[in-house]
Structures are given as C-alpha cells and as structure tokens.
C-alpha positions as CSV (number, residue, x, y, z in Angstrom):
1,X,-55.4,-7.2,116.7
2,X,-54.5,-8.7,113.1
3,X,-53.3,-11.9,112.8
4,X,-52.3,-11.9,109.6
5,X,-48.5,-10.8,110.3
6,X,-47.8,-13.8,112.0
7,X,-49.0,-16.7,109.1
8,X,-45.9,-17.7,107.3
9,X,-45.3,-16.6,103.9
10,X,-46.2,-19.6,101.1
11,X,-42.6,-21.7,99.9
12,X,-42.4,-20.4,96.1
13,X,-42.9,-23.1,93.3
14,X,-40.4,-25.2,91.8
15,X,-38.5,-24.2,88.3
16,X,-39.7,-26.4,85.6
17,X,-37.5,-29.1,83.8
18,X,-37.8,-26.6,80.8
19,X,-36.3,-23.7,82.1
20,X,-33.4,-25.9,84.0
21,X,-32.7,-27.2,80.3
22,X,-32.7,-23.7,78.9
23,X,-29.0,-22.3,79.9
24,X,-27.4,-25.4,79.3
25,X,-28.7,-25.6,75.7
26,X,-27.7,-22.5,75.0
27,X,-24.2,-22.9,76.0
28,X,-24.5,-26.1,73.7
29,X,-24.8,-24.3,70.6
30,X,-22.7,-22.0,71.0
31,X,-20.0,-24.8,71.7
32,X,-21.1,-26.3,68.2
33,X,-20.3,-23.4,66.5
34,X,-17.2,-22.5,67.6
35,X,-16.3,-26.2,66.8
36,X,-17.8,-25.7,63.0
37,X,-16.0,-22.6,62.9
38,X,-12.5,-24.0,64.1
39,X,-13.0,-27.3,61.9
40,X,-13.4,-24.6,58.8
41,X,-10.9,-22.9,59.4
42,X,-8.3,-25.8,59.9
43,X,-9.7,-27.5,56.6
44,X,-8.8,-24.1,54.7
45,X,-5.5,-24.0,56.0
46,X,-5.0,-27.3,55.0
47,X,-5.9,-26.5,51.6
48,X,-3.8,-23.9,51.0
49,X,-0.7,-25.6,52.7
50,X,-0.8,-28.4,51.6
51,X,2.7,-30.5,50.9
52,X,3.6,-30.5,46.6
53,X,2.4,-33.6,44.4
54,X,4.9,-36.6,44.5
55,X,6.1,-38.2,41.2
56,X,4.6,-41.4,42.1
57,X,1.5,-40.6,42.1
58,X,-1.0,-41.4,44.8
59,X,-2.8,-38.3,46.6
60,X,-0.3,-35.8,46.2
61,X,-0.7,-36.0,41.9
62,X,-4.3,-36.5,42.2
63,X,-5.4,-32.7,42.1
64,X,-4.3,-29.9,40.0
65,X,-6.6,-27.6,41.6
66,X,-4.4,-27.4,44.6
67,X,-1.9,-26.8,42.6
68,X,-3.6,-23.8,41.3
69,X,-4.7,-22.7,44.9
70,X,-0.6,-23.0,45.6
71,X,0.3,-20.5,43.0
72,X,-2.2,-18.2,43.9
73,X,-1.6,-18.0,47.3
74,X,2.2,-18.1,46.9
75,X,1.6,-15.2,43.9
76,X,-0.3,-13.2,46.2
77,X,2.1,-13.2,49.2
78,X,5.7,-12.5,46.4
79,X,6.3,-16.3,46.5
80,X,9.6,-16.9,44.7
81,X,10.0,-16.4,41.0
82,X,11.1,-19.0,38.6
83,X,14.4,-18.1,38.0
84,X,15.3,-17.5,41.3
85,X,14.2,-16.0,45.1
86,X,13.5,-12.3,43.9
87,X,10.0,-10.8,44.4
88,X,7.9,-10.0,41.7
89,X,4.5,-8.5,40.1
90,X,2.8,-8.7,37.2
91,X,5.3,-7.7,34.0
92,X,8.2,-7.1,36.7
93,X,11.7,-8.4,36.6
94,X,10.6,-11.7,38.9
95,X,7.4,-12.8,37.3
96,X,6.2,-14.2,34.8
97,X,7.4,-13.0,31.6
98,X,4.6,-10.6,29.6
99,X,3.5,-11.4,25.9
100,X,3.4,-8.8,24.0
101,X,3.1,-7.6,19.9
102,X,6.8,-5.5,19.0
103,X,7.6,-3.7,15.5
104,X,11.0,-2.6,14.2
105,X,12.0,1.2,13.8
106,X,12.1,1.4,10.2
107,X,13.4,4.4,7.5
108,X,10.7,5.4,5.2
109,X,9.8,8.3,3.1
110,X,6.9,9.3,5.4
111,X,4.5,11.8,2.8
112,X,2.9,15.2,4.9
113,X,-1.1,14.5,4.1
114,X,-3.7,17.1,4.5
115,X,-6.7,15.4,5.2
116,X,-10.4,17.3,4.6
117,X,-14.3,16.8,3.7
118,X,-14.6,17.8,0.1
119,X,-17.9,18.4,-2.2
120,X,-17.7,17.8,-5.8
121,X,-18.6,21.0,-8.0
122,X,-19.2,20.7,-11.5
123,X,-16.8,23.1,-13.4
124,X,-20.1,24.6,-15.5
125,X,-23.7,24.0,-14.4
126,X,-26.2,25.6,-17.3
127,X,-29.8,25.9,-17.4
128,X,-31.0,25.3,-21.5
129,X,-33.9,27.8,-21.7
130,X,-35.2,29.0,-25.0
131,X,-34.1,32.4,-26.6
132,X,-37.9,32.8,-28.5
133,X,-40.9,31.9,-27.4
134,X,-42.9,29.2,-29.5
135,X,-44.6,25.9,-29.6
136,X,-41.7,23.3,-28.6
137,X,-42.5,20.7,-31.9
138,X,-39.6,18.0,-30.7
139,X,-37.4,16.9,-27.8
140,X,-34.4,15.4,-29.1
141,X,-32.6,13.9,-25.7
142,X,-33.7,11.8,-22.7
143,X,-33.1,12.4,-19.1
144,X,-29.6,11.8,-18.1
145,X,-27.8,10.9,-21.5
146,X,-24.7,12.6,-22.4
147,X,-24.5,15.3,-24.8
148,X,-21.8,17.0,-26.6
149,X,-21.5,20.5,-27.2
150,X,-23.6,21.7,-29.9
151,X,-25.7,18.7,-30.1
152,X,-29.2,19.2,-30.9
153,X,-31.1,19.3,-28.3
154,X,-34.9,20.3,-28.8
155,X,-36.7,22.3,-31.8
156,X,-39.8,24.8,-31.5
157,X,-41.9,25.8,-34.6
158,X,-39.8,27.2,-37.3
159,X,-42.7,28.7,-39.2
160,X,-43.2,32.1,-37.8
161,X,-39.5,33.0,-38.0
162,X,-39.4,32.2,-41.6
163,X,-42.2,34.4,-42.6
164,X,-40.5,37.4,-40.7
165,X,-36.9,36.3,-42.0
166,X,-39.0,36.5,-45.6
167,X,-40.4,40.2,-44.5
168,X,-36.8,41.2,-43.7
169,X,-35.6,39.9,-46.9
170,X,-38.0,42.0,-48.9
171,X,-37.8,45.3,-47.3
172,X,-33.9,45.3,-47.8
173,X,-34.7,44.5,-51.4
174,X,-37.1,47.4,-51.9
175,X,-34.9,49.8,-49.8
176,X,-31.5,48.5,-52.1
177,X,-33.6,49.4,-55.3
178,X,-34.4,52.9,-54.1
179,X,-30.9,53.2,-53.2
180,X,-30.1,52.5,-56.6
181,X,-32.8,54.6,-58.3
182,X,-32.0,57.4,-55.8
183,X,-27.6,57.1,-57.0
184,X,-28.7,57.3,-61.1
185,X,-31.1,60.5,-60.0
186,X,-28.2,62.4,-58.0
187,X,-25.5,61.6,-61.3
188,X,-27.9,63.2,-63.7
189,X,-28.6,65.8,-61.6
190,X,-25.1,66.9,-60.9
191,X,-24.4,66.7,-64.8
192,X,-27.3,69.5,-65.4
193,X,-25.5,71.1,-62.6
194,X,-22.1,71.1,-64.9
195,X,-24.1,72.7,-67.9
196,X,-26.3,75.2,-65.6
197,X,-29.1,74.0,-66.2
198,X,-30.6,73.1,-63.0
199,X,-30.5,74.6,-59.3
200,X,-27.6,73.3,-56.7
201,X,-30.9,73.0,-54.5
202,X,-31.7,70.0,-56.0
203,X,-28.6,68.1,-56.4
204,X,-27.8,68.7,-52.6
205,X,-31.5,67.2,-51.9
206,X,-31.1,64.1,-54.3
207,X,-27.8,63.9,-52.4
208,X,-29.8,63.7,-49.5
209,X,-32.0,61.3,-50.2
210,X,-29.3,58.9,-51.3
211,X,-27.5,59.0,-47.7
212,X,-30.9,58.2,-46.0
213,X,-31.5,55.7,-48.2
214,X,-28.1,53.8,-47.7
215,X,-29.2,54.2,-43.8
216,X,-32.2,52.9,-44.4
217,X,-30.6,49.8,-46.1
218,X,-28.4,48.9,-43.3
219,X,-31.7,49.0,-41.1
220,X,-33.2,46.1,-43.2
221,X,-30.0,44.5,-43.1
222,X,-29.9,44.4,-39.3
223,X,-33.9,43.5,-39.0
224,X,-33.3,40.3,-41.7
225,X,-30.0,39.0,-39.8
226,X,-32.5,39.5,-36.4
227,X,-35.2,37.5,-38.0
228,X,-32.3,35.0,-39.1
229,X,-30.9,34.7,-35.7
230,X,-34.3,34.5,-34.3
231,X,-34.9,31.1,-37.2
232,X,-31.8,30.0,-35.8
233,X,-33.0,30.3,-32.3
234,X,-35.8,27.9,-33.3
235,X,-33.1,25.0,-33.4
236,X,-32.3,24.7,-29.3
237,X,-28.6,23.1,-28.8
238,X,-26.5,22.0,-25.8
239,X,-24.2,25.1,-24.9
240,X,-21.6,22.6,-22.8
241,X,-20.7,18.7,-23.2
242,X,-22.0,17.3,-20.4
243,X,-24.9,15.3,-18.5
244,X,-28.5,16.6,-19.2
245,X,-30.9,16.0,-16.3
246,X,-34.3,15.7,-15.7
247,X,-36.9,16.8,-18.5
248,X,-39.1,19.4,-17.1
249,X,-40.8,20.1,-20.3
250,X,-42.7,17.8,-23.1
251,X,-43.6,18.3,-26.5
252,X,-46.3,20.6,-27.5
253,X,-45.9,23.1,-24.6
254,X,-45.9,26.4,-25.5
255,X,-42.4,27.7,-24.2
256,X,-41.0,31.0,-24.0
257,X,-37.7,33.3,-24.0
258,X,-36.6,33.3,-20.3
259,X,-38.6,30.5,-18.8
260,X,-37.5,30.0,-15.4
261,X,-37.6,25.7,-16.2
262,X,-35.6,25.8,-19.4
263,X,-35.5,22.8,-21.9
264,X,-32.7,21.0,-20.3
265,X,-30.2,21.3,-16.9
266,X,-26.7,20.3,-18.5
267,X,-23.7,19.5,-15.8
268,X,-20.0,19.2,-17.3
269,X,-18.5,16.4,-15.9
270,X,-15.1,15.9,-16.8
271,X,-13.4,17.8,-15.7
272,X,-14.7,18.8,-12.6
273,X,-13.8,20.1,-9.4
274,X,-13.7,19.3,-5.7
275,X,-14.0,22.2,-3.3
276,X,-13.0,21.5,0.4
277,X,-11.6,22.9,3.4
278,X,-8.0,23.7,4.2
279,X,-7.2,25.3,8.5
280,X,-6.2,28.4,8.8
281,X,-2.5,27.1,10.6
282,X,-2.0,25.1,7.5
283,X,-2.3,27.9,4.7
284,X,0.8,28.7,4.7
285,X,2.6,25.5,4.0
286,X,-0.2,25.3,1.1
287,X,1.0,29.2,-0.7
288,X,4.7,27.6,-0.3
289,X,4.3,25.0,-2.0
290,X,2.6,26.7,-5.0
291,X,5.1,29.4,-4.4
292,X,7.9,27.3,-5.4
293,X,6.3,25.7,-8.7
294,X,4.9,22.4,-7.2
295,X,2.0,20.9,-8.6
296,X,0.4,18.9,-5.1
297,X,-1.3,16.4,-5.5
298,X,-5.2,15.5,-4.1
299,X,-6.5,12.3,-4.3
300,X,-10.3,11.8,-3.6
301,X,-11.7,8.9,-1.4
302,X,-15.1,7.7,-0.8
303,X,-17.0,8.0,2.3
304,X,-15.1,4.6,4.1
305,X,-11.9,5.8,2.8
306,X,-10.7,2.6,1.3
307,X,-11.4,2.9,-2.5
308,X,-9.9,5.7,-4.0
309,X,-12.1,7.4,-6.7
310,X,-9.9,9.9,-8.8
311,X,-6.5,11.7,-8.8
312,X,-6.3,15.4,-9.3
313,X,-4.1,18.6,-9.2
314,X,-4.7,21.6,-6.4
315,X,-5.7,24.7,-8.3
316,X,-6.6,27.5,-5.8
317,X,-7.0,29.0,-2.5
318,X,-9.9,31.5,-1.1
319,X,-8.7,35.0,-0.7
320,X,-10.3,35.2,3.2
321,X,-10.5,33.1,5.7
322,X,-14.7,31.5,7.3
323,X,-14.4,33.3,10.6
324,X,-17.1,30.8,11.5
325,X,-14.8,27.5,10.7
326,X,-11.3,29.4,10.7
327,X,-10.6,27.5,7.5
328,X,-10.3,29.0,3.8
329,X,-11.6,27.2,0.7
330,X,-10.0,25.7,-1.4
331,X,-10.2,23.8,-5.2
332,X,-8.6,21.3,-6.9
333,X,-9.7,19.5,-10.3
334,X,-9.8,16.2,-11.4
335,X,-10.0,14.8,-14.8
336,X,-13.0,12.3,-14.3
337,X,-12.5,10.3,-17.5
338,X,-14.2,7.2,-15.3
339,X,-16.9,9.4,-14.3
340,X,-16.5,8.5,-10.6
341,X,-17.0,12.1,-9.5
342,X,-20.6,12.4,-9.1
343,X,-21.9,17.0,-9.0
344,X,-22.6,17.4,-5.0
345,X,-21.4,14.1,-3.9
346,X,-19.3,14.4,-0.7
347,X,-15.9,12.6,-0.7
348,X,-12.5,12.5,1.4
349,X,-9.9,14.6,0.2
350,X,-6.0,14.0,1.1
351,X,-4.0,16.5,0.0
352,X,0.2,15.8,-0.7
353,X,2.1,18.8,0.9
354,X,5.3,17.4,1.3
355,X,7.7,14.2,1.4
356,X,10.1,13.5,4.4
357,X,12.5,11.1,2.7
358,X,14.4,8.4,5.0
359,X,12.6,8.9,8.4
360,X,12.5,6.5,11.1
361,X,8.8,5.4,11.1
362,X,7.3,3.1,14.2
363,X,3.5,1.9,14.1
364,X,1.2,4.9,15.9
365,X,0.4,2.4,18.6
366,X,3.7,1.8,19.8
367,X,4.0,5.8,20.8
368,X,2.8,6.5,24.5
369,X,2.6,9.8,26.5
370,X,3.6,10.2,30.0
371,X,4.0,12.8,32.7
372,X,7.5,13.6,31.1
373,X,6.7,13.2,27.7
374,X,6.2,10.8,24.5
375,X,8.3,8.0,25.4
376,X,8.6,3.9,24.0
377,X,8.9,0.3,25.4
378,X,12.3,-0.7,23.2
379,X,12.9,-4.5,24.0
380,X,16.3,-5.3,24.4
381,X,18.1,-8.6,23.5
382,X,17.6,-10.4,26.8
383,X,13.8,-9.5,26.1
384,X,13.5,-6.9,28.9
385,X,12.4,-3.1,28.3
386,X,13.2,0.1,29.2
387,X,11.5,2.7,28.7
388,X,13.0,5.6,26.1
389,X,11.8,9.0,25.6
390,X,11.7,10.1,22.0
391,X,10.4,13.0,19.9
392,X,7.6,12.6,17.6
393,X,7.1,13.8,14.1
394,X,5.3,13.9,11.3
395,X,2.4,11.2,11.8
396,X,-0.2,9.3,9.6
397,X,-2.8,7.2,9.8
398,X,-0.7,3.8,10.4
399,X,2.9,5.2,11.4
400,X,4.8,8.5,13.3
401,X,8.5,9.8,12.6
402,X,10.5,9.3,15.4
403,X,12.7,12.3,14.7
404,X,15.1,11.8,18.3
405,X,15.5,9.1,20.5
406,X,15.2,5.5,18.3
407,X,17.5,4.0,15.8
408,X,16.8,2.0,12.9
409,X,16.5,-1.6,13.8
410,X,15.1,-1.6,17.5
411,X,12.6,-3.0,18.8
412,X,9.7,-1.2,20.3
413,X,6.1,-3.0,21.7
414,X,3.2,-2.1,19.6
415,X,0.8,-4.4,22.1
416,X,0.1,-5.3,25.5
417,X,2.3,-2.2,26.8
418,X,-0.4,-1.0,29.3
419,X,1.3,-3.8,32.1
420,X,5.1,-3.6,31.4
421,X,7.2,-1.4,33.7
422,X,11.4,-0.7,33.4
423,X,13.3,-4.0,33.0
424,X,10.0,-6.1,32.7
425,X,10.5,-9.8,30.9
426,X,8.8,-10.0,27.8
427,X,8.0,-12.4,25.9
428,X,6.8,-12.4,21.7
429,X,3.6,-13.3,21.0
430,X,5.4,-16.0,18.4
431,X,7.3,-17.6,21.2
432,X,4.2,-18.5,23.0
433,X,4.3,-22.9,23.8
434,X,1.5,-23.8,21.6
435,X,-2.0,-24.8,23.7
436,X,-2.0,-28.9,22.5
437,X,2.5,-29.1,22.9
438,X,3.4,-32.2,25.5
439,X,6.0,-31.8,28.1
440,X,6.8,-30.2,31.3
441,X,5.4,-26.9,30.3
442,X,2.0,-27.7,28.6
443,X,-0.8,-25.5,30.4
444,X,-3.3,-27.5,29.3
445,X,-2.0,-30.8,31.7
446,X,-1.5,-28.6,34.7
447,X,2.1,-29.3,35.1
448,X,3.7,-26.3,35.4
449,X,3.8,-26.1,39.3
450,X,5.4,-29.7,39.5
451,X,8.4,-30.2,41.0
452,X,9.7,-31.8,37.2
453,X,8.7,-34.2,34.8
454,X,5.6,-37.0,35.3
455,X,7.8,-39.7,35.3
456,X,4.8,-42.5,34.5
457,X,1.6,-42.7,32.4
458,X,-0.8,-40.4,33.0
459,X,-3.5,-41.4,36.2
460,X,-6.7,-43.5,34.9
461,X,-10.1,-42.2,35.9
462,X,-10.8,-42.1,39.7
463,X,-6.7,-42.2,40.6
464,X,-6.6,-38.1,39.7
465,X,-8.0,-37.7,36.6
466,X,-9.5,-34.3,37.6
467,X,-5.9,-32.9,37.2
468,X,-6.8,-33.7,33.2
469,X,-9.6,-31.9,33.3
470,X,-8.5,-28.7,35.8
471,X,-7.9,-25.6,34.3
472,X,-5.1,-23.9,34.2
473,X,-4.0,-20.7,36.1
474,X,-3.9,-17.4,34.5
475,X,-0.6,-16.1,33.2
476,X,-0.2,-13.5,36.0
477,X,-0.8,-16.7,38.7
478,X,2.3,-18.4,37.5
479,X,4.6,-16.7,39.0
480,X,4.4,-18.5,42.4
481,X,4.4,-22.1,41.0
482,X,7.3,-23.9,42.1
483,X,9.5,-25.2,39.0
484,X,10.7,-23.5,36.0
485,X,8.5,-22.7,33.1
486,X,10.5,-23.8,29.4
487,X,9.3,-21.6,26.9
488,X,9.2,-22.3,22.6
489,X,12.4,-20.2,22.3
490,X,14.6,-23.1,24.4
C-alpha cells in the first residue's frame, strides 16, 4: 500500500520584494508620462494663446516672438484682416497687400525683326597661281597685308621669255621681207604679162606665193604677241583688292602654270556678304517686301548680341527651299569700310521686314497664358487687379503688341504676378516702408501686431530686449496680426 498519497503537498514560497515592486513601478511611469505629456501640451497652448503685449510694458511687451507665433497661428486659421473681419490668403482681398513691379501700356512703332545665324562670305575668294612656269626670283607682299588690284605681287625669271619674245620678233621680220620681195616679184610679173612676154602660169604662182606669205606673217605676229603675253606673265599681280593670306611659296622655288598652292590666296573684303537662313513660313513676307520696291534692312550682331558690327542691305533669296532645315538661303551685303566683317566668321543677323507704327507695347513679362487664353494683371486705382484677357501681337525681344484688350495708360504687373488672384491688394515695389523708418509700422522693431503706438522708451536689456533683436514675420504672416499696418503712400 503507498503512502505517499496521504503526505501533504509542500506550502509554495513566498514572492520576493522585487517582484511585489514590479507592477507598481510600472504603473509609476506611465503616470509620469502622461503628466509630461499633459504639462507639454498646456505650456503649448499657453504659447499660442497668450493675452496681447500691454503699452506699459512689463511681461506682456517683453517678447516679440510671441507676437510672431500670434500671427501665425491667427494667419493659419483666417484670423481677421487689417482692414476689417473678412477672411483672407496670400494676395487675396483680406490679406496682406502683395508687392509687385507694374509697367504702363505704351504706343510705339514696334519694327517686325527676322532674327537668323548668318556666315560671312567674301564676295570674291581667288587663288593667285602663276600662268608660266619658272623660277619665282621675288615675293613682293607679306602674309595678311592689303592689296589693291593690280598691285604687284611676285615676279619669276624674266629671261627666258625675252629670248623667245626676241625669236618671235625676228621671224615676223624675215617673213615681212619676203612678203615684200614676194609683192615687187608678182608686179613685174603681171607687167610681162601686159606685153606677152611671159606665161599666166607664173603670175598666178607669184600670186600665190604672196597670199601664203601674208599668212605666214600673221603667224609670226600671233607667236611674238604669245611670247609677249607670256614676258608679261613673268610680272604676277593681285587680280582683286583685297586681303592676301598665308604665303605658301618662298623665293627661289621653281613654280609652275597651274600649281594647285598658287602664289597668294586674296579675299575681297569690302564689300562682302552675309549668307543666312530665312523659314520657309516667312518667305513670303520677304518676296513682298522686295516686290513693292523696299530696300530691308539687316544689321549684323556679334555672337552675345550686344555690339552691332555693320549695317547692310538684303540682296537675294534661294530659288528652293533645304528640305532638311525647311529654310531657303538667303544674302545680304554690307559695305565693311571698318572691316568688322571677318570671311567665315559667324554672326547674328536681324532682318527689318516691317514697321507697325503707334502700337500699344507692354514689357514681354507682363503677358501670361491661361486655360482661356493670353490674359494681364491691370492694377486699378485702388491698387487691386483684375485680370483682362487681351490679344497678342507682334513681339520682340523686350516688348509685345497688345492689339485688343489694353488701352494706353494702364497699368499692368510685370513682377511678382505668379501669387495675385481677381481683386488682390497690391502694393508698388516704391511704396514699400523703408527697412531702418521709425514708427508704428517699422518691421525691423516688431511692432506691427501691437495694439498701437509704444507709448514709452524702448525696454533696457533684461526688461524685453529680445523684442529688439526678434525677427520679423514674413509678409504673407501679417495678415493675422492685430492692428493696422500704415504703409509709405499714407
């Protein structure tokens, strides 16, 4: 029989201190936290509702940086505006007013530009190469001088072409004497003839004889004006006025007709041409123009298109259009007489189609495009702006033609129009309170969200003298700072 069911099971030990201790600590912390939390909390709502600053100073005037937390709590939940109780954003008929740059619709005679990449192409380009072949005995230029035409430019030996010029002399002197000899024979013969006394035979052979010889004659005339144009050819001259380039030869080379180098590379410069571009859609504002007579202008720019380098007159258009570019070439010359044009240089060309005489011109930037259409901020007289629609014209670089919807005189906003809305307040960028001006508005003091005027001295260092050094809010902040704002205009 066991036993062992009837021994009494052994009491179980006792918890510890440290796991009594355990549940209650736990519940501690988590008290503390909530309490940290809680006191957070109620120290950021006393922050941001905290009662205004008092004209007597004390710790209501001591900090501007609560004033700033103020008017960005009341500008982030549509705190009143300072004119009144409306609710407004940024650039909206309740907030704070907008700077912005304006311009005035204007009349001006607006000119139609063509604007294009030009290259500058020398009007005659010629390669000096020798006509005879010969030892070249002088070089009578250097690289890059100016020459005129018919200027000497280099000589080769004369020597050889003399002697042959000599040869040619002589034979038409030997072939004139036979001539001669050959005229006296044919008279006597044809006078025996008249008596009978010698054979028609022979006079029709001296007659003969005298015909070749004249023929013969004009052959030695041709060869000794050859050999004279060949002496001639000795002496090499500049066919063009222009600029010579590069020397590719020297003295004492033997040179001859035809060589592929030549003496001298000659460029006219003046006048000389600039060959650019003009679209396809454009061409035929360019043909009525010439059409009726005008001469249009082209002036030539360099590559940052501030200094202008020459003016010219258009000459010509291609007779096909690049199928590549859909553009046709076209010409214009200039006279040069500075020598600004340079052969190959590139250069900006504008082109003068037309004139629009008196057109209402506003700055490019004050011309915006919407879902409807091109449109413009005009700012009335109680600085607001509405919002027009207009149509645009003719435009340049600076300025665009307004050709419906402005009239001369308004006012339209050239900057800061990417936050203004209908019926926004605006202010001009000229109106602006300077940064250093004393007062109730001066941003740099902080005292805009006041409820008025400091009526005593500022406060001395430790009684609020961070409100000196605080910044002040943004320009969009403003809005919900209690007081109103006086601007440089009042």
């Amino acid at each position: 029989m066991d036993h062992r069911a009837d021994v009494p099971a052994a009491p179980a030990p006792p918890a510890t201190l440290s796991e009594q201790r355990r549940p209650r600590r736990r519940w501690l912390g988590t008290t503390l936290a909530l309490l940290a939390l809680a006191a957070l909390a109620a120290l950021a709502w006393y922050l941001t509702h905290r009662p205004p600053e008092t004209p007597g100073g004390g710790f209501g005037a001591s900090s501007a940086a609560s004033a700033t937390a103020r008017g960005r709590a009341s500008g982030a939940q549509g705190g009143a505006a300072q004119g009144g109780g409306s609710v407004g954003g940024r650039g909206g008929r309740g907030g704070a007013p907008s700077t912005v740059g304006v311009a005035t619709a204007a009349r001006a005679d607006l000119p139609v530009i063509l604007d294009a990449l030009g290259t500058v192409t020398p009007v005659v380009t010629v390669t000096v190469r020798p006509q005879v072949s010969g030892q070249l005995t002088q070089v009578l230029f250097t690289e890059g001088q100016l020459v005129k035409k018919g200027q000497l430019l280099a000589t080769i030996d004369p020597r050889p072409f003399e002697i042959a010029l000599q040869q040619a002399i002589g034979a038409r002197m030997r072939d004139e004497a036979q001539l001669e000899n050959a005229k006296v024979q044919l008279e006597r013969y044809r006078t025996l003839l008249s008596q009978d006394s010698i054979a028609r035979q022979d006079v029709d052979t001296q007659a003969a004889s005298v015909k070749q010889l004249e023929a013969t004659l004009v052959i030695d005339r041709a060869n000794e004006n050859t050999a004279r144009l060949n002496l001639g050819y000795s002496r090499i001259v500049a066919p063009v006025a222009g600029r010579v380039g590069l020397r590719p030869i020297d003295v004492g080379n033997i040179i001859s007709a035809g060589d592929a180098n030549g003496v001298a590379l000659i460029t006219q410069l003046a006048p000389i041409d600039v060959a650019f571009a003009v679209p396809q859609d454009r061409v035929p504002e360019v043909q009525a123009s010439v059409a009726a007579g005008d001469k249009l202008a082209v002036a030539a720019y360099d590559r940052t298109r501030t200094r202008k380098l020459d003016e010219g007159v258009f000459t010509t258009l291609d007779n096909q259009v690049d199928v590549q570019t859909g553009t046709v070439k076209a010409k214009a010359r200039f006279a040069n007489a500075a020598g600004t044009l340079f052969p190959n240089q590139f250069v900006n060309v504008r082109l003068l189609l037309r004139s629009i005489d008196d057109a209402v011109v506003v700055p490019v930037t004050a011309l915006r495009t919407g879902p409807n259409g091109d449109f413009v901020y005009v700012v009335d007289d109680d600085r607001t702006v509405a919002v027009r629609p207009v149509t645009r014209g003719v435009a340049t670089n600076d300025v665009v033609s307004i050709t419906k919807g402005l009239a001369v005189g308004e006012r339209v906003v050239t900057e800061g129009g990417d936050r203004l809305r209908e019926g926004a307040r605006v202010q001009l960028a000229s109106e602006r309170p300077a940064a250093g001006a004393s007062g109730p508005g001066n941003a740099r003091g902080g005292r805009r969200g006041a409820s008025g005027p400091h009526p005593g001295p500022l406060p001395r260092a430790g009684e609020g003298g961070a409100a000196r050094n605080a910044p002040s809010p943004p320009q969009g902040e403003r809005a919900g700072v209690r007081g109103p704002a006086p601007s440089a205009s009042r």
